[in-house]
N, C-alpha and C positions, 0 to 999 in steps of 0.2 A: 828057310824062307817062308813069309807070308804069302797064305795067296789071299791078294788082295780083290780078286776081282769076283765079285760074289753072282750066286748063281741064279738064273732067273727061271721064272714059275712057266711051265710047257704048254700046260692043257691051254686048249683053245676050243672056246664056244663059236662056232662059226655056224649061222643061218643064212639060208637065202631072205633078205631081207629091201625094203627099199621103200619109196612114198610119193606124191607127186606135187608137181608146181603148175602153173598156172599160163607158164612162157610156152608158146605151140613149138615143137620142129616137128620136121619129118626128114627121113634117109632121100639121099641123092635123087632118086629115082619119081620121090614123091610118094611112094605106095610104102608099106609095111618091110620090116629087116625081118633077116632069114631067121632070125632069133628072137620077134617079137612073142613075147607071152602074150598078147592080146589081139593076134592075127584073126582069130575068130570072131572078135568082139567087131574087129573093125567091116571084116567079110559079110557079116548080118546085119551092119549097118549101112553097107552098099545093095545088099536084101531088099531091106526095107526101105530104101530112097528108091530101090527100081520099079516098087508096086504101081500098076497105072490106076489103081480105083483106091478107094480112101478106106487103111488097113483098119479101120476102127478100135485099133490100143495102139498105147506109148510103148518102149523099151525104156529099163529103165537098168541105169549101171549102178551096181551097189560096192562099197567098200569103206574099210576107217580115213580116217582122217589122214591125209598124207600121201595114200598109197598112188596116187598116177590118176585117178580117175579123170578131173580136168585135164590131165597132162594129155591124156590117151582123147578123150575127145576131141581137143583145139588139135591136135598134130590130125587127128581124123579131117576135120574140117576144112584144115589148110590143105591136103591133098586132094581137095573138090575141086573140080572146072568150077569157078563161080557165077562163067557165064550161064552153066546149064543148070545149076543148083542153089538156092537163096537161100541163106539159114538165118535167123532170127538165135541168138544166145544171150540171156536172162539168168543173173546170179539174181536169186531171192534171199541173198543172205540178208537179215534184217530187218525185209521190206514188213509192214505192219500192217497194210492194207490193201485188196484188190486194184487199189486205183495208183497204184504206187506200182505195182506190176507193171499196168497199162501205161507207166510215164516211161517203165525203164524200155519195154518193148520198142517205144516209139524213139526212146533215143538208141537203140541198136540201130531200127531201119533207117535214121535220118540221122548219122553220128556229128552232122554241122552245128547239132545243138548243142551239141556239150563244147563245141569248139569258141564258140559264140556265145557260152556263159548263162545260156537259158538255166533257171533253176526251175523243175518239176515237182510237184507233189502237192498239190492239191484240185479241185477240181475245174476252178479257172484258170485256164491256159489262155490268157490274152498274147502273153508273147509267142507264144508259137500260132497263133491267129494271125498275128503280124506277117511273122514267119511265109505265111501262106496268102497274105494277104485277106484272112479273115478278122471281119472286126467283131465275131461274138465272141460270148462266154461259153466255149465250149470246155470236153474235158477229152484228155489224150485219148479212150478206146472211139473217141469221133473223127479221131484223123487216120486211124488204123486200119490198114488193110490187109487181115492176115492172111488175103487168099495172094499176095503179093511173096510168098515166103515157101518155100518145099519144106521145112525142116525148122520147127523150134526145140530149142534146148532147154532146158530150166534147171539151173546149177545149181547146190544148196540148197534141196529140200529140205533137211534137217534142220537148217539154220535160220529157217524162216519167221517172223514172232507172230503169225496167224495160227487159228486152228488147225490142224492136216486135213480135218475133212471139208475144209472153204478151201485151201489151197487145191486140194486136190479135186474137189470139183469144178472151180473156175479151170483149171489142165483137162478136166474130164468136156469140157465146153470145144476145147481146142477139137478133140481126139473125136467123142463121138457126134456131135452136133456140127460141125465144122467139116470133118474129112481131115482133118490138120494132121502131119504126121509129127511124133513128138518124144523126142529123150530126155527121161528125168532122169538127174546124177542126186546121188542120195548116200549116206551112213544111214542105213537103215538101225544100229545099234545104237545111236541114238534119238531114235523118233522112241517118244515111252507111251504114244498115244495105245489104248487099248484099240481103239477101232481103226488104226490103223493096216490092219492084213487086210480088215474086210474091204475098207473104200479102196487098196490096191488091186483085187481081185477084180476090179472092176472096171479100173482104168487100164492096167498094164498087163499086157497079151506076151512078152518075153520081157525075162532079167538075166543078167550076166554079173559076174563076182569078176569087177576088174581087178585084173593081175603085177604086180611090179612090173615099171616100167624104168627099170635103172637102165639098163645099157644106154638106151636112146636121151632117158635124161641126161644122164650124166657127159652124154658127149654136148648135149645142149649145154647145159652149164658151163662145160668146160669153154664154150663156141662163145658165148656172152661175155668171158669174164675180155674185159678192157683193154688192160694193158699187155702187152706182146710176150713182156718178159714171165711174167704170172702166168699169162694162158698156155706159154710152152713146161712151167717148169709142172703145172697141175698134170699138161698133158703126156710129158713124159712118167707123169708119177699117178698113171688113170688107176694098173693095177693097182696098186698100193694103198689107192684110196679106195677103192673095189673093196680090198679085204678088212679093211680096217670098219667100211657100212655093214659088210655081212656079218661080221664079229661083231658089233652094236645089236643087232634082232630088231631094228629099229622101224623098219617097213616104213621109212617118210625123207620122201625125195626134198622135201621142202627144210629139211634139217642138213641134210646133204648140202644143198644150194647156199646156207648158209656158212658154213662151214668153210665151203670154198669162197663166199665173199670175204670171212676172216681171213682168210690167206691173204687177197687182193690186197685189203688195206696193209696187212704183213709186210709182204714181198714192197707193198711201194714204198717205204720207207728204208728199206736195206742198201746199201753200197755195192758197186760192182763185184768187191772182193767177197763180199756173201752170198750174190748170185751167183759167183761162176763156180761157189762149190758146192758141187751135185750132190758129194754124200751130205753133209749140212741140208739142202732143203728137204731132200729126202725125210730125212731124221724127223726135221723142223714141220714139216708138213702131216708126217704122220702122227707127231705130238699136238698139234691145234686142230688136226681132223678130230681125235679121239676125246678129247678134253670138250671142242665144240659140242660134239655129239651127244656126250652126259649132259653137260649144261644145259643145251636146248630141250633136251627129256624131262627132265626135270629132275636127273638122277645124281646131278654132282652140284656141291653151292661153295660159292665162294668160298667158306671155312672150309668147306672138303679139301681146296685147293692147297689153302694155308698150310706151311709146315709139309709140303708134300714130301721130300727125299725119307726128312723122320719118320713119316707114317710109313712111309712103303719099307723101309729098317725095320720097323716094329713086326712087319710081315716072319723076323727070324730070329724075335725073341722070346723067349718065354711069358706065355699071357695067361694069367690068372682066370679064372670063373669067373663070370661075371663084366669082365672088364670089355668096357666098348670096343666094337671091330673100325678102324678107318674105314668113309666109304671109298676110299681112291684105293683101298687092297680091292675091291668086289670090280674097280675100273681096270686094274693090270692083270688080274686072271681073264677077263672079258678082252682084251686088247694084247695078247701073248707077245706079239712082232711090234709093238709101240714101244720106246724107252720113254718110260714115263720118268723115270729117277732122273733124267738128265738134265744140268745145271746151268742148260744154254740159254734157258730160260726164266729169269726166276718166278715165284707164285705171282707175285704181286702185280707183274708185267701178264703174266695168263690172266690175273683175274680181271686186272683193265681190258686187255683188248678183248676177251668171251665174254663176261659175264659185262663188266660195264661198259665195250665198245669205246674207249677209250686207248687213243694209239701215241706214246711217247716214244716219237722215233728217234731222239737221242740215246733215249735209256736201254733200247731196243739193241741198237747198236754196240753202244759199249757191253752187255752183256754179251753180244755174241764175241764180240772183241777177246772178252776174258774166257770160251769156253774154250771145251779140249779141240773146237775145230780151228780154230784160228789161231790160239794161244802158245806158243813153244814153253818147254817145261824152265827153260832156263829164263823164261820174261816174267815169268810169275812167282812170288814167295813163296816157300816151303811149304808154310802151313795150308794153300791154295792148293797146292799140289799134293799135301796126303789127303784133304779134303775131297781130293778129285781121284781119290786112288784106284776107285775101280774102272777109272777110264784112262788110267795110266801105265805103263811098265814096270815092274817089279823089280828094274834095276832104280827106274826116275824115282820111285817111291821110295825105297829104302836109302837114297841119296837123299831127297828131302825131308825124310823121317829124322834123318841124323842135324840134318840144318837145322830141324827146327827147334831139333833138342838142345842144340851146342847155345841156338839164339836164347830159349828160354831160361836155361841157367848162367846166362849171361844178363838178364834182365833186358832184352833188347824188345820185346814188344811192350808198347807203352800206350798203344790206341786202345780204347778199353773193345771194342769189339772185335781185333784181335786177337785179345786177352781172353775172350770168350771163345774164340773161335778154337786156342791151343785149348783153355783147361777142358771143354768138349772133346776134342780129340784126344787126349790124353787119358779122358777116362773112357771113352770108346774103345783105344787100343788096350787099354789095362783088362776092361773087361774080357777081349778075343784075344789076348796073347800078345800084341805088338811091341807094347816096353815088358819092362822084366816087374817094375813097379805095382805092388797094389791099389786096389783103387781110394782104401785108406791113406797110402801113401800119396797119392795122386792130390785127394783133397788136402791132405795138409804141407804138400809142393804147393799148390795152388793158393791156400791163406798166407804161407810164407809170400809168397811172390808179391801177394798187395799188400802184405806188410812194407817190404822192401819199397816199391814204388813211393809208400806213403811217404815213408820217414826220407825219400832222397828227393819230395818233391816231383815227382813222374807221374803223377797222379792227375788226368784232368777233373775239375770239379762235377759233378753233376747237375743240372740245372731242372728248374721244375718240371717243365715241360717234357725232357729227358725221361725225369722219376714218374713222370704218372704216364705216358704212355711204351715203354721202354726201349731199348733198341729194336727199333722196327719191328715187333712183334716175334722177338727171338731169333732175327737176320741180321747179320753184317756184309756188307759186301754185296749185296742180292745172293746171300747163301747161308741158310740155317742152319743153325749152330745143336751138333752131334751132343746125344744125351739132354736135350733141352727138358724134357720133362720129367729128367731122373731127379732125386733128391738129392744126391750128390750134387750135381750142375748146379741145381736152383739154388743152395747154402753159397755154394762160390760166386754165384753171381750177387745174391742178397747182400753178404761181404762185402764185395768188391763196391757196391752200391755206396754200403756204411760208411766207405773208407772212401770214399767220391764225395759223400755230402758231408765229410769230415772236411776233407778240404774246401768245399764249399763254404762250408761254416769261416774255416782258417783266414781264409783268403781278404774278409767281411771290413776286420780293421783298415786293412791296407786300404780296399776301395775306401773307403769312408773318409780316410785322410785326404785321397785324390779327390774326392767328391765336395772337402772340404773347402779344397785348393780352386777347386770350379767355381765356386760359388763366390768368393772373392774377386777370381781373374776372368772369366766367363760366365756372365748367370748366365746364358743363353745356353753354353754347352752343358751346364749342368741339368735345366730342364729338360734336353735333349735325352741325357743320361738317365733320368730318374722318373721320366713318364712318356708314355706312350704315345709316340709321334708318328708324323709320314716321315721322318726322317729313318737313315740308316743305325743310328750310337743309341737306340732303345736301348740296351744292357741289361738296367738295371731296375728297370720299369715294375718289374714284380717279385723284386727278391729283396729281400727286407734288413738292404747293409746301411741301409741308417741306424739302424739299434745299434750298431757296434761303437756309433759316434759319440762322444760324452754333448750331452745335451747345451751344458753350460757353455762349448767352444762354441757347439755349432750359432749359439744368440749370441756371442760373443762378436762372432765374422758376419752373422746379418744386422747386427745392430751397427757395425762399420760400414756398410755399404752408403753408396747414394740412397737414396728414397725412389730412384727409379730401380735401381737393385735391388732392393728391399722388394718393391713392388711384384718383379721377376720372379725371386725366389720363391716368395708368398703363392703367384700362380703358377710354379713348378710344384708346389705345397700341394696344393688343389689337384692338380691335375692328375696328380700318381697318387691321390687319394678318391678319386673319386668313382661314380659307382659304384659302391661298395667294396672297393678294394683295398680299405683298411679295416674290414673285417673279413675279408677272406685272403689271397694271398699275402697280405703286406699284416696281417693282426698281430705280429711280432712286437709291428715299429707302433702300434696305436701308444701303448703307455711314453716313449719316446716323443710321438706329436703331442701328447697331451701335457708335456712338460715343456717342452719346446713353446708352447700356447702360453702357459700358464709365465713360464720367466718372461717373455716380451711383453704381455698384458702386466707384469710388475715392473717392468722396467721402464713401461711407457708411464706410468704412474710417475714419477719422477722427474716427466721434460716437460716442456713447456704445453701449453693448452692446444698449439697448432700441431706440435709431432704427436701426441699422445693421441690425438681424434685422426690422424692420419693412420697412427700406428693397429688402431682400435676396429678403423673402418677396413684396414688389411686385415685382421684379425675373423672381424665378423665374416667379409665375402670369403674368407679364403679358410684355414684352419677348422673356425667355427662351426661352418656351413657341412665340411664333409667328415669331421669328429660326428654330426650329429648333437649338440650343446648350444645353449641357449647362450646368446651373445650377453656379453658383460658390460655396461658402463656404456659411453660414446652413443653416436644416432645411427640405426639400420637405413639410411636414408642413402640416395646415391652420392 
C-alpha cells in the first residue's frame, strides 16, 4: 500500500511576541491583571499623578511600532476616577506645526467640536470664538487652560513632521515652566535626530520599555468583534490564535486585531452547517490567522500565495543549486500546527479576502462545500479524491485511484481542466510509486488521449481569452494542478492546447455558414454574433470565422438583402471592426474585408445612379472608415 499521507515539518519557532492598538480595556476590576507585563509601568504612573508639587520632567514610554504602548496607556487612563483626575491625550502624528498642537489640545478638552464639524488649523479661530461667544480673531493656545488638566499625553513623538527639538521644547514649556505633569509615548528607534538624546535629558526624568500587552489585548479584540457567532468561535479558539502570534515573532497587537477582523468578515458569510463545525473553524481560523499575519508584515505577497499546495510539494523534492526557495516553505516551518496545504480554501479566495479584502461569499461557500470537512468521498469524483489523498483513507484512495484509472482509459474525462488535473496526477504518482507506469509512459498516455478526444470530437475548442490567460493560472476547480511546473506537465498541457485551437480552427466553416444564414434571416442577430454588444450572443466578436466564409457568397446574400439590411450588415461590418480590431484580434479576416469591400464597390458599379451612391455611401461610413482606405468614387457627404 501507499502511504499517502505525507509527513509534516516539526520544528517550531515559537517567541513570546505581540503589539499594540489603540482600542482602551481594562480587567473587571479596573486596575491591572495578575499577568500584566506592564504592572510597573502602570504603578509609576499612579507615582507620578500622586506628586502634590510640580515633578519638573515628563515619563516617557518607549517601544516599536505595534508593541501596546497606546494600548497600555488608554487602558491606564480609562482606569482613572475622572472625577479626581483630567488628562489631556494629543496624537502628534503629522501635525506640522506648534499651532496645530494647540487646535488638537483644545479639541480633546472641548470634544463638542469635533462633533459640531469645527475645522482647526490655522490661526484664526472665528468659529470656535462663536463657540464661546467670542467675536475676535483669536488662536486655540487663547482658549486653553492647561492648568484645567492633571496629566497630558503626547502620542507619536516619532511621527511628528516638526523638528524634535521645537517639538520637544514646546513639551519642555508644559513640564518645566508650567508644573504640567506629562507622558511622551515615542519609538525612540525611529527618531534619527542626532540631538535628539540630548534635548531628552532634559525634558524626561523616567523611561520605561513598554512590554507586550497580548493577554489583555487580545481578550479586547476578541470583546469588539460584532457578531456573536464570530466572537464565541475566536473565543473558544483564544489559545490557538495565542500560539499561532507567538510563532509569527511579530510583537504587533495591531496585526493581530486585524487578523481577527478577517475572520469576522469570514465567519459572516458562512452557513450554519460550517459554523456548527468546530474542527473546520478551528483549521479555518488557524490558516487566515497565519496567512494574515505574513501578509500584513509584509512577509508573504499575493504570488507567495499563488500555486501554494505545489510549493509546499516542492518542500520533498529534489532542488537543484541555485533554484528559488517558495516563500510559503519559510511560512510552514514558522507556523508548525497551521495546515497550510489544505484545499478548504483555495489561493485565490485567500488572496481576495487578506491581501485584497474582498469577500465572495458564494465562492467561499462552495469551496468549503467541496473540502474534506464537509464533502463525503462518495460525492465527489475520483480524481478529487486522490487529489485530496493525504486527507483521505488509504482504503477511499486506492478505491478512487482505480476509478480514475478505469475512467481515463475509457476516455470519460472530457472537461479539459480535468484532463489537466488526471495527467498531473498521473505523473505525480508515476514519479512516487502509485501506478506501475513510467513517467515516459504517462506522457505519451496523455498525447494518446488528446488524440483520442480530437479525432471523436470531445474536444472543447479553445477561445482567446482561454489561450492568453490559461486555466486560472494552472487551477481547476479552485485546486492546482500536480507537477504544474514540471516539463512533462507543461508539453501535455501545450498539446492539449494545439489540439483545442485545432478545433477551434475546425469548427470556423460551420459557424460561417450559420453566420451566413443570420444575415439573410436576422441581420439584427448576426450583428449581435459578430461584434461587441450589451447583449448576451457576443460569440464571435473577436474570433476571426469570417475568413472561413468564401467571400463571393457572403456579397452574394448582402447584395440580396433589402437596403435596410444591407444597411445593418454594413454597421455589424463596422462595429466588430472597429477600434483597431482588424489589426489585432480579427487581422485574419482583414484580406477577407478587403475583398468583401472591393466586390460590392464593383458590383455597385453596375446599378443604377441611386443604388450605387447608396451602396458607396455604405461603403465609405462603414468598411472604408475602419479598413483605414481612402473612399472610392460617390460623396463623403452625410
Amino acid at each position: 500500500m501507499i502511504d499517502w499521507r505525507r509527513r509534516r515539518l516539526t520544528k517550531a519557532n515559537r517567541v513570546a511576541a505581540d503589539d499594540a492598538a489603540s482600542q482602551p480595556a481594562a480587567d473587571a476590576s479596573g486596575g491591572v491583571a495578575a499577568n500584566d507585563r506592564n504592572h510597573h509601568v502602570k504603578e509609576y504612573l499612579r507615582y507620578y499623578l500622586s506628586f502634590s508639587t510640580p515633578p519638573g520632567f515628563a515619563v516617557l514610554l518607549n517601544g516599536p511600532w505595534g508593541i501596546g504602548k497606546t494600548y497600555v496607556v488608554k487602558n491606564f487612563l480609562k482606569s482613572l476616577d475622572s472625577q479626581k483626575t483630567r488628562y489631556i491625550y494629543v496624537s502628534l502624528y503629522g501635525l506640522v506645526s506648534l499651532d496645530e498642537i494647540d487646535d488638537a489640545i483644545l479639541q480633546s478638552m472641548y470634544p463638542v467640536l469635533k462633533k459640531k464639524g469645527v475645522t482647526l488649523g490655522g490661526r484664526a479661530l472665528k468659529m470656535v470664538g462663536k463657540y464661546f461667544n467670542v467675536e475676535l480673531d483669536l488662536e486655540s493656545k487663547d482658549f486653553v487652560d492647561r492648568s484645567k488638566s492633571d496629566l497630558y499625553v503626547f502620542d507619536d513623538l516619532e511621527r511628528c513632521q516638526m523638528p524634535i527639538n521645537t517639538v520637544m521644547g514646546y513639551i519642555n514649556v508644559f513640564v518645566e515652566h508650567e508644573g504640567r505633569k506629562v507622558v511622551i509615548i515615542a519609538n525612540e528607534s525611529e527618531i534619527a535626530d542626532e540631538n535628539y538624546q540630548r534635548i531628552r535629558e532634559k525634558v524626561v526624568g523616567r523611561m520605561f520599555d513598554v512590554q507586550s500587552a497580548f493577554d489583555d489585548a487580545q481578550a479586547a479584540f476578541i470583546a469588539s468583534v460584532k457578531d456573536d457567532g464570530a466572537r464565541g468561535a475566536v473565543a473558544a479558539n483564544a489559545s490557538v490564535i495565542s500560539e499561532i502570534y507567538h510563532q509569527s515573532e511579530l510583537d504587533n497587537l495591531r496585526i493581530l486585531q486585524q487578523a481577527i477582523w478577517d475572520f469576522e468578515r469570514f465567519y459572516a458569510v458562512l452557513d450554519d452547517r460550517h459554523r456548527s463545525h468546530d474542527k473546520a473553524l478551528t483549521a479555518l481560523l488557524g490558516l487566515l490567522s497565519a496567512i494574515s499575519f505574513e501578509v500584513k508584515a509584509g512577509r508573504l505577497s499575493a504570488g507567495d500565495i499563488q500555486d501554494r499546495q505545489n510549493n509546499l510539494l516542492s518542500a520533498y523534492l529534489p532542488r537543484e543549486e541555485g533554484d528559488p526557495v517558495p516563500e510559503i516553505l519559510a511560512v510552514e516551518k514558522r507556523y508548525p500546527t497551521v495546515q497550510l496545504d489544505t484545499t478548504a480554501l483555495s489561493d485565490d479566495t485567500l488572496i481576495d479576502l487578506i491581501v485584497k479584502g474582498v469577500v465572495d461569499p458564494k465562492r467561499i461557500r462552495d469551496e468549503l462545500d467541496q473540502s474534506s470537512y464537509f464533502v463525503t468521498v462518495a460525492q465527489e469524483p475520483a480524481w478529487r479524491t486522490v487529489w485530496h489523498s493525504h486527507e483521505r483513507t488509504e482504503e477511499e484512495v486506492d478505491r478512487a485511484l482505480a476509478e480514475m484509472e478505469r475512467a481515463f482509459a475509457a476516455h470519460e474525462y472530457t472537461i479539459p481542466g480535468e484532463v489537466l488535473h488526471v495527467f498531473g496526477l498521473r505523473l505525480w504518482l508515476s514519479r512516487i510509486g502509485g501506478i506501475a507506469n513510467g513517467v515516459e509512459q504517462v506522457v505519451a498516455d496523455g498525447r494518446a488521449y488528446v488524440d483520442y478526444l480530437y479525432a471523436n470530437g470531445l474536444l472543447e475548442p479553445l477561445d482567446r481569452h482561454e489561450d492568453h490567460f490559461g486555466l486560472a493560472f494552472d487551477a481547476y476547480d479552485g485546486l492546482g494542478f500536480h507537477e504544474s511546473r514540471s516539463e512533462e506537465y507543461i508539453g501535455l498541457r501545450d498539446y492539449l492546447d494545439e489540439k483545442r485551437r485545432a478545433v477551434d480552427i475546425d469548427r470556423r466553416p460551420a459557424i460561417a455558414e450559420e453566420l451566413l444564414a443570420n444575415i439573410q434571416e436576422d441581420s439584427g442577430l448576426f450583428l449581435r454574433r459578430v461584434s461587441l454588444t450589451n447583449q448576451g450572443d457576443n460569440e464571435f466578436y473577436d474570433i476571426p470565422v469570417l475568413a472561413s466564409l468564401d467571400p463571393a457568397r457572403f456579397v452574394d446574400a448582402f447584395l440580396g438583402l433589402e437596403p435596410r439590411g444591407q444597411r445593418n450588415a454594413m454597421i455589424a461590418l463596422k462595429a466588430r471592426y472597429k477600434h483597431g480590431r482588424i489589426d489585432e484580434d480579427l487581422s485574419d479576416e482583414r484580406p477577407w474585408a478587403v475583398e468583401v469591400r472591393d466586390r460590392i464597390r464593383a458590383a455597385a458599379e453596375g446599378m443604377s445612379a441611386i443604388s450605387k451612391d447608396r451602396l458607396q455611401r455604405l461603403l465609405i461610413h462603414g468598411l472604408d472608415e475602419v479598413l483605414g482606405v481612402a473612399p472610392q468614387g460617390g460623396d463623403d457627404g452625410g
